[in-house]
N, C-alpha and C positions, 0 to 999 in steps of 0.2 A: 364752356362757361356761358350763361344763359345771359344774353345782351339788355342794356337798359333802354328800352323803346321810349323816345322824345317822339314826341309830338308837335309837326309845325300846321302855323297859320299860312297860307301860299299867297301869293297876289297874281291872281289870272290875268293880267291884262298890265303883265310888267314886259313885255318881249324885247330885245331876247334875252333881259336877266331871268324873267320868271312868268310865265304864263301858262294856260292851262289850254291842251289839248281836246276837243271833244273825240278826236276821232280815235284815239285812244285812249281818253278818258283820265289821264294822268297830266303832274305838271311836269313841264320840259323847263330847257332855258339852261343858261351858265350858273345859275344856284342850286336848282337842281341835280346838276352832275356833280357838281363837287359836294353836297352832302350827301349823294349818292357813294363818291370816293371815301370820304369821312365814314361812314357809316360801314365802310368795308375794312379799314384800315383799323377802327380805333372799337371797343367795348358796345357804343351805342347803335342803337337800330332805330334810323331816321325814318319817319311818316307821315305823310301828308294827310293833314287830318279836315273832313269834310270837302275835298275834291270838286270845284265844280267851276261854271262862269261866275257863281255870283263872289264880289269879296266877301266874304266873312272874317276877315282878321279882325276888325272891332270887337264884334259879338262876341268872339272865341278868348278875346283877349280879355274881354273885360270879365267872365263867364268863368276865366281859368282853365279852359279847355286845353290850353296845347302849352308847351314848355319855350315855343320860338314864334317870335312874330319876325314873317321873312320879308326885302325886298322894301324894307321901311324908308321913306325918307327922312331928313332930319327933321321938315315941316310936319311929318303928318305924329301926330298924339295916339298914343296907345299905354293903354294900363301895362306897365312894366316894372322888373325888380330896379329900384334904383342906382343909377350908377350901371344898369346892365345892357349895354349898347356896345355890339362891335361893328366897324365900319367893313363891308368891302369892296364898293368905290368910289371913288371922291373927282371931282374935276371941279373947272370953275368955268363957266359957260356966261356970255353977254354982263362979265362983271358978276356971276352971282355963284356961288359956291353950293355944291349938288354934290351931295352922298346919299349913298343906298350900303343898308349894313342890317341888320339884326337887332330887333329888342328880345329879350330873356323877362318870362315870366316870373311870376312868384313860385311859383311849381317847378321851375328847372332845376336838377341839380347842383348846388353850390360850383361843383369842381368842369361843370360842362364850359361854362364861359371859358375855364383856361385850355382847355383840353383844343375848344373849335379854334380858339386863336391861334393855339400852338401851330395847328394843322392849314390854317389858312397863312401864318409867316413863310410856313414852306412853299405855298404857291407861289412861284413869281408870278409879276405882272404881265411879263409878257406871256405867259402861259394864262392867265386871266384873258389878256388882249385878243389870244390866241383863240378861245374860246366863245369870244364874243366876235369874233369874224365871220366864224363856225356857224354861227345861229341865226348871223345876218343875211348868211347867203342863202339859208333854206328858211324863206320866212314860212312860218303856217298859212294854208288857207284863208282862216279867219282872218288875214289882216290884209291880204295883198288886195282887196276891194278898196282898205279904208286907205293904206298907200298910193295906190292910184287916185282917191279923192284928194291929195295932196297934200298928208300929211306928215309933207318934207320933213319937218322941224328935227324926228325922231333920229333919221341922217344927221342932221347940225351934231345933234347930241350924242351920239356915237361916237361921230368923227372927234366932238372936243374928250371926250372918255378916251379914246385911244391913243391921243397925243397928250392929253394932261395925265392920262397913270404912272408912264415913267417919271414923272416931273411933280406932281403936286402928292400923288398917294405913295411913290418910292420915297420921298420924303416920309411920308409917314411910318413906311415902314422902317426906316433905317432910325429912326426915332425911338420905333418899339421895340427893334434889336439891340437897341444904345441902351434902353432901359433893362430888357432882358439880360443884357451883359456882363451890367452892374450889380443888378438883382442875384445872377445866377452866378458870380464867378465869389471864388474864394479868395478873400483880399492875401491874408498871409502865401498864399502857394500862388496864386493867380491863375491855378486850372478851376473848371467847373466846380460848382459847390452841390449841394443834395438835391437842389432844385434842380436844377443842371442836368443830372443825371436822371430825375424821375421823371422829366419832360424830355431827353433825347431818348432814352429805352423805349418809349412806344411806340416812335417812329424805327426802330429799330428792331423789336422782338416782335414778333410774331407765333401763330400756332403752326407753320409753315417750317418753322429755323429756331424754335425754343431749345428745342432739345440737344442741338448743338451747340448753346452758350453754358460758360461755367461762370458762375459769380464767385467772387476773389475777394477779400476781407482783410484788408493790413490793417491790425490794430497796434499802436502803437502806448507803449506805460509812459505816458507823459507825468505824472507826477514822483516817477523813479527817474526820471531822464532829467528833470526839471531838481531834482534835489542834488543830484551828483551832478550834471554839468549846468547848472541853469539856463535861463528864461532865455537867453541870448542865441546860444547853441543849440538848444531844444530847437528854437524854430530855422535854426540854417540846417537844422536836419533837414524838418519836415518838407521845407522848399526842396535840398535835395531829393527827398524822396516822390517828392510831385512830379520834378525832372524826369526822373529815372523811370516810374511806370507811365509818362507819357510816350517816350521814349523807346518802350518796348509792350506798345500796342499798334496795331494797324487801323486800316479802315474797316469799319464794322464793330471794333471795340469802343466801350466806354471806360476811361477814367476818374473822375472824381472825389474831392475832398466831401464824402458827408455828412463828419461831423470831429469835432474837434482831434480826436483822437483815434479817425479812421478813414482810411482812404476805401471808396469800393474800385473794381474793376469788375465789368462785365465785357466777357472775351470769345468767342468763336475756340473751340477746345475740342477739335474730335476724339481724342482720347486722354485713357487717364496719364497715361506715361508722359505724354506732351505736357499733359497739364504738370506735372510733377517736375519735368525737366524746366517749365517756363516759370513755376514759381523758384525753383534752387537758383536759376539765374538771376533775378531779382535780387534774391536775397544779398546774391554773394557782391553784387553791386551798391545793394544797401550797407553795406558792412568795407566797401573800399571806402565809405565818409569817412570812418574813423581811423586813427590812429591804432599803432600796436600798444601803447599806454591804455588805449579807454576804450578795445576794440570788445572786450562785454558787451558795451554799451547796444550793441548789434542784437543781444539777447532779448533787449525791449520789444523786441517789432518781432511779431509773431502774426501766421498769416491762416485762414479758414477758406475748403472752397468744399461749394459746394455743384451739385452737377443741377441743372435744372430738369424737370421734367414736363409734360406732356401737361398735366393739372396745376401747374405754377401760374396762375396768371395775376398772383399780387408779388411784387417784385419787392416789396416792403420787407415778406414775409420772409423774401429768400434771403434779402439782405439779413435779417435777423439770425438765420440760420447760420450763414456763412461767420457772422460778427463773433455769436455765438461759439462756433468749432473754434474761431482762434482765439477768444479765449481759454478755451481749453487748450490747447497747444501751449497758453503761457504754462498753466497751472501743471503741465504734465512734463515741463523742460524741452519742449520740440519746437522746430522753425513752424511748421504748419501741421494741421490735421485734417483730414480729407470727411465730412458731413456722412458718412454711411446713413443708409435709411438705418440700420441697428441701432448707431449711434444717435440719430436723430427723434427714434422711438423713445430712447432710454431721456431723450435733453427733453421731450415732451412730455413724459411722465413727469420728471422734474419740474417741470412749467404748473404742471399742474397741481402739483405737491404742493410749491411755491404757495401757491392762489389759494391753500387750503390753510395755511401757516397762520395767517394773524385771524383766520375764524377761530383754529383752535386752543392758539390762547385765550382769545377772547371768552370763550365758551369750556376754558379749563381743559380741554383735552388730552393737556400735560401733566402725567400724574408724577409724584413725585416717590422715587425711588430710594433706600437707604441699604446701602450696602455697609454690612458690621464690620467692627475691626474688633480685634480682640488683645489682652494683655499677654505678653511672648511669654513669662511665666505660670502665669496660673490660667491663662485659656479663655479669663473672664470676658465677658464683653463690656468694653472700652469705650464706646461710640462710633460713632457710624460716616460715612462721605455719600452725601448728598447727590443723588443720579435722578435723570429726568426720562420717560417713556412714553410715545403718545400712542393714546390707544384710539388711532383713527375711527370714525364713523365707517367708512367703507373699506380700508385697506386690512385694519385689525391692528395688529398689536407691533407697531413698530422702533427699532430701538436707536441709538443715539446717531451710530453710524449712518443712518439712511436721511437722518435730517439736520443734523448739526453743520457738517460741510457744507451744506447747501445754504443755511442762517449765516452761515460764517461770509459765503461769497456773496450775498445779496444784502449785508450790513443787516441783518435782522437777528443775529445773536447775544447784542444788547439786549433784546425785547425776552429773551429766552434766561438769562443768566439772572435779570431783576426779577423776573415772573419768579425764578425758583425762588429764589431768597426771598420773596413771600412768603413762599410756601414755610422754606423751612422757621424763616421765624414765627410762621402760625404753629409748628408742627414742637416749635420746641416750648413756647406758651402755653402748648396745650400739657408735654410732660410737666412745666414748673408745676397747671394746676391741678396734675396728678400727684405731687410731689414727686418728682423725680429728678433731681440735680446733679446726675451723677452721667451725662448720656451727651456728651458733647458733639455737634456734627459738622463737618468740613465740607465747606463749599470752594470748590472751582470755576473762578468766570474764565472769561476764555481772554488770549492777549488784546484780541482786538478790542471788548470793552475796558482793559483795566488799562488800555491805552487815553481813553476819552481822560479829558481835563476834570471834569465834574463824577467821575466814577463816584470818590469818596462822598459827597456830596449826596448823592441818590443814593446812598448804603444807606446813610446816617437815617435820612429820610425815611425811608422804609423801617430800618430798625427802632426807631424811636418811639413805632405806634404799636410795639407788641412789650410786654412783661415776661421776663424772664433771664436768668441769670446770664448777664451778656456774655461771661466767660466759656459758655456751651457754646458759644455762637465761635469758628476759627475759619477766615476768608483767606485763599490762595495769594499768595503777593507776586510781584514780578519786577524786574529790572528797572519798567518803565514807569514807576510809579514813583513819586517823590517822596520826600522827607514829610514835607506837609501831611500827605495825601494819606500816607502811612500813619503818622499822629492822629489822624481827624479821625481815623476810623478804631484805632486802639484808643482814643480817650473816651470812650465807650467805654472801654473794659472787654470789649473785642479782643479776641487772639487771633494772632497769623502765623501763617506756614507756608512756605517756601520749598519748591522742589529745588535740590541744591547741585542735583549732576545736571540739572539743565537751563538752568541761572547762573553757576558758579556761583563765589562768596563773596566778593569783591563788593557786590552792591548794599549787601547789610554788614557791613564794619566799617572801618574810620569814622567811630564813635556811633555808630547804626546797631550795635548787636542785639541792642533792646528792644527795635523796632520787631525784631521775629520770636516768635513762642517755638516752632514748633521748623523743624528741618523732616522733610519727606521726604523717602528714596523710592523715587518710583522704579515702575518696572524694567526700564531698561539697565538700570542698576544694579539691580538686583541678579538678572540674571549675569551681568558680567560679572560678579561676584563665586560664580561657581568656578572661575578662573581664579588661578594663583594669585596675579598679579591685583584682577578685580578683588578677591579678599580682602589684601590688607588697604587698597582703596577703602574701599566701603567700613573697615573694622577702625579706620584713623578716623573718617568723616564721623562715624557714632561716636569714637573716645572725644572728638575736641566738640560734640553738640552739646555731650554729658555735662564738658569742664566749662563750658561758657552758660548750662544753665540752662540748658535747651530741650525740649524733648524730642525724641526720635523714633517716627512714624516710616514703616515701610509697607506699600503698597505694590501687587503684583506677584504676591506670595502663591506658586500655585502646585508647591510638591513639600514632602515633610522633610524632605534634604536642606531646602531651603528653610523653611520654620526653623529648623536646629542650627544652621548655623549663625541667623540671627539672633536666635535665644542666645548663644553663645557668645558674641558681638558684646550684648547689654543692648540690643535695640528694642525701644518700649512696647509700642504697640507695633502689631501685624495686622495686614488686610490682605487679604488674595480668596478667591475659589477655592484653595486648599479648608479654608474656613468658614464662609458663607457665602451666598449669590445676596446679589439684590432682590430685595421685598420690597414692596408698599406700603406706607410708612404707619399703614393702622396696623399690619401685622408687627412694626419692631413695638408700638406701643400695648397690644398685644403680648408679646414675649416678655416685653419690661416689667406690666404688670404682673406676671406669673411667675416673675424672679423676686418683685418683691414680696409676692403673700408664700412663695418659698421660704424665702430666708428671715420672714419675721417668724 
C-alpha cells in the first residue's frame, strides 16, 4: 500500500531534540528517531522538508508547506490547525514551565494527530530519557566550540528534563491514558470499545504478521434476545460474553465491543481447523449462560471469520466482511461461517447490486409484470397477480429471486412493494379508460411491510390518486395486520386475499370473516394436495370458502392433473405455468384489447 508522505518543518539548532547535521546533511536528534520509528511502524512516510542551517519553520508554516511544525515551544507562534498541538516534553526549570511538542498544519491529515499520539503513549519516558542521553554524549561538531564557550545553561536544562519527565510529563501522560480509557472502553462490558480496537491493531498488525491474524465477528440478535428475555438479561449476557472472549484470547489478540450488537476479535490463527476448533469453543461457553429452559437463546449469537490477507490494510473493510459472514450464518441457521473469497465475491456483487437499488427505482427500472389467472371452468382469463422484473442497465434482465431477498435484508422492500402498487394502480386506470372492468389484479407486499403501523395508510395514499373501479384493485393480508388496518383499506372498496395454508384461519373470524374477499392456495398447497390426505385438506378449505361467501384462487398450478382436480374441487380461479408465464403489463393490455373486439 503506497504510504501518505507528511511533510515536517525541522528546527536545526534544537540539539539534542532536533538539529541539523551538515556533515550529513540531514536532521539528527530524539525527534528525529522516533518519527523515523513512527514512519516505519504506521502508514505514513515522514520528511524533512527544506533541510538545512537556516530555520525555516515560519516561512514553511505560514506558506502551508509542510503538515508538522517540529520541536515548537509553547512560546514560539506558528500558523497552525487550531487546537492542533501535541506535546513531547514538558519540565519546569528556574520556576518556569518548558514544553517542546508539535504544531499540526492546516494541510495535515485529520486522523494524523491521533495516529502520532497513539505512537508517542507507547514511548515511555524513560525510553525518551533514554534517547536524550544518547545524543548528549555524542554532541555534533558544530556545537562542542559553542559548549566550550560556556554555554552551560543547555546542561541545567537537560538535567531538569530528565528528572522532571518521570514526575511532571508522566503526569501527563497518565492523564491522557485516563482519558483514553474512558473514551475507549465499553461502559456495559468494560472491555475495549471500536476505538479501542482501531488504535490497538496498528500497533499490532503489520505487513510482516497480517497474514497470520483471522478477524472474528460475534454478532449478536439483540432485538430477539431483548423481546424474549428482556433489557435486564440481554445485557448480563453481553457482559458474559465480553468475559468469556477476553478470556480465551492471548497476547497479541484483540478483543473488543464495536458496536452495540458486536464484539470483534482479531486473533493470531495459523490454521483453519484451529480456527474452527477456537470459534466451537466459544460458543459452547457462550451457551453454558443459559439455562436448559431458554438454551435457544444461544442461537442469537452467530459468528463470521474471516482469514486476512497480504492486501487487507483497511481493518474496517475486514471487520465488515467478517460482520457480514455472520450475518449470514444467522440467515442460513449456523453457529458461524467462514468469509471464502467465493463467498466474499458473491456478498460483493451483492454490495453492489444494493448501490444500484434505489437508482433503479428512482429511474423506473422495475417494470412491472402480470401474470394471468384464468377461470377453472371455462379457461377464461380472470385476472392477473402483479410480479415485478428489473431490467438492469448492465446486468440485463433480472428476476425477483436475485433482488427481493436482498431488499427484504437491507429494509428496502417497502420502497419495492409501494413502487408497484403504483404501478399497478396506473395500470388498472389505464384498463378503466379502456373500458375494461372485468381484469382484477392481486398484489403481494411482503411481511416485513404489511408489518409497519402505517402500511394502510400509504395504500390509501397512493390509491386515492388513480380512477378506477377499486374492486379490481385485491391486496394480500397477513396475521399481522389489524382490524383497523384491514377496514381502512376495504372502505375503499379494495378486496383482500389471504394465503390460508400459511396464515391459518384463526386470524379472520371471530366476527373477521368479512374482512377477506378472496382465500388463495398457494403452491405449497396445492401440491400436497396430489396426496390423499392433502385432497380432502384442500377440497374442505374450497367447500367452507364457497359457504362463507368467499372466493377461491389457486396458485402454482403447473400440470393438467392438477387443473382437474381443482376444477373438480369447485375452485374459481387458477394460476400456475400450466396456463400462462408472466408478461409486461402493455402486452396483457394488448391481449385484453383483442378479446374485446373479438367478442363484440
Amino acid at each position: 500500500m503506497e504510504k501518505i508522505i507528511i511533510y515536517i518543518a525541522g528546527k536545526p539548532d534544537g540539539y539534542p531534540l532536533e538539529y541539523y547535521d551538515p556533515e550529513t546533511g540531514t536532521y539528527n536528534g530524539v525527534i528525529p528517531r522516533l518519527l523515523k520509528e513512527f514512519s516505519e511502524r504506521t502508514e505514513y512516510d515522514v520528511r524533512y522538508y527544506a533541510a538545512g542551517k537556516e530555520d525555516m519553520r515560519q516561512q514553511l508554516a505560514d506558506n502551508l508547506q509542510v503538515d508538522l511544525i517540529s520541536a515548537c515551544m509553547e512560546t514560539e507562534d506558528f500558523r497552525h490547525r487550531e487546537g492542533g498541538r501535541i506535546i513531547l516534553l514538558e519540565t519546569m526549570t528556574e520556576g518556569q514551565r518548558l514544553s517542546f511538542g508539535f504544531y499540526f498544519s492546516e494541510t495535515a491529515p485529520e486522523i494524523l494527530a491521533d495516529d502520532l499520539n497513539s505512537f508517542l503513549a507507547g514511548e515511555t519516558w524513560e525510553e525518551k530519557t533514554g534517547l536524550l542521553l544518547e545524543e548528549a554524549e555524542k554532541p555534533p561538531a558544530g556545537y562542542r566550540r559553542k559548549m566550550e564557550a560556556g554555554t552551560v545553561a543547555w546542561f541545567f536544562f537537560l538535567a531538569a528534563v530528565m528528572v522532571g519527565l518521570a514526575l511532571i510529563a508522566g503526569r501527563q501522560v497518565i492523564r491522557r491514558k485516563k482519558l483514553w480509557k474512558t473514551e475507549e472502553t465499553d461502559r456495559l462490558t468494560g472491555i475495549g470499545n471500536r476505538e479501542f480496537f482501531m488504535r490497538i491493531q496498528k500497533s499490532v498488525i503489520h505487513d510482516g504478521n497480517r497474514i497470520l491474524y483471522r478477524m472474528f465477528y460475534f454478532s449478536v440478535d439483540m432485538e430477539s434476545m431483548e423481546r424474549l428475555q428482556g433489557r435486564k438479561k440481554t445485557e448480563e449476557f453481553l457482559r458474559h460474553m465480553a468475559a468469556v472472549l477476553v478470556k480465551s484470547i492471548t497476547d497479541g489478540d484483540i478483543a473488543a465491543r464495536v458496536c452495540d450488537d458486536g464484539f470483534a476479535v482479531l486473533r493470531l490463527s495459523p490454521g483453519e481447523q484451529e480456527a474452527k476448533e477456537w470459534i466451537l469453543s466459544v460458543m459452547r461457553r457462550l451457551r453454558g449462560y443459559f439455562t436448559d429452559s431458554d438454551s435457544e437463546q444461544a442461537g442469537y449469537v452467530t459468528a463470521g471469520i474471516y482469514k486476512l490477507k497480504v492486501e487487507d490494510h483497511d481493518i474496517k473493510e475486514v471487520m465488515v466482511y467478517a460482520a457480514k459472514s455472520a450475518q449470514a450464518a444467522r440467515r442460513e441457521g449456523t453457529e458461524y461461517k467462514i468469509g471464502t473469497d467465493a463467498w466474499l465475491a458473491s456478498y460483493m456483487e451483492e454490495q453492489r447490486l444494493l448501490e444500484d437499488m434505489e437508482t433503479g427505482l428512482n429511474d423506473e427500472e422495475f417494470d412491472l409484470y402480470i401474470q394471468c389467472c384464468v377461470e377453472a371452468n371455462s379457461g377464461r382469463i380472470a385476472g392477473g397477480q402483479a410480479l415485478s422484473r428489473w431490467e438492469h442497465p448492465e446486468k440485463g434482465f433480472l428476476l425477483p429471486g436475485r433482488y427481493v431477498p436482498l431488499m427484504e435484508q437491507e429494509g428496502m422492500i417497502g420502497r419495492l412493494d409501494y413502487y408497484l402498487l403504483e404501478k399497478v394502480c396506473i395500470f388498472l386506470e389505464q384498463l378503466h379508460n379502456m373500458g375494461i372492468e372485468d381484469f382484477p389484479v392481486y398484489l403481494k407486499f411482503s411481511e416485513k411491510t404489511l408489518e409497519e403501523k402505517n402500511v394502510s395508510e400509504r395504500c390509501v395514499n397512493i390509491i386515492i390518486n388513480h380512477t378506477f373501479s377499486r374492486n379490481m384493485l385485491i391486496l394480500g393480508v397477513a396475521k399481522c395486520q389489524t382490524r383497523d388496518s384491514l377496514n381502512q383499506i376495504k372502505g375503499l372498496g379494495v378486496r383482500t386475499m389471504a394465503e390460508v395454508f400459511k396464515n391459518g384461519f384463526s386470524q379472520f373470524f371471530d366476527g373477521r370473516e368479512h374482512l377477506v374477499d378472496v382465500f388463495w392456495l398457494d403452491k405449497d398447497l396445492i401440491d400436497y394436495g396430489e396426496t390423499a390426505q392433502g385432497h380432502v385438506v384442500m377440497k374442505h378449505i374450497i367447500q367452507m370458502g364457497h359457504e362463507l361467501g368467499i372466493s377461491v384462487w389457486a396458485k402454482g398450478v403447473e400440470n393438467e392433473g392438477q387443473a382437474a382436480a381443482l376444477q373438480e374441487m369447485g375452485c374459481d380461479i387458477l394460476q400456475g405455468f400450466y396456463f400462462h408465464y408472466p408478461v409486461l403489463e402493455w402486452e396483457i393490455k394488448r391481449v385484453l384489447t383483442m378479446e374485446a373486439v373479438y367478442e363484440a
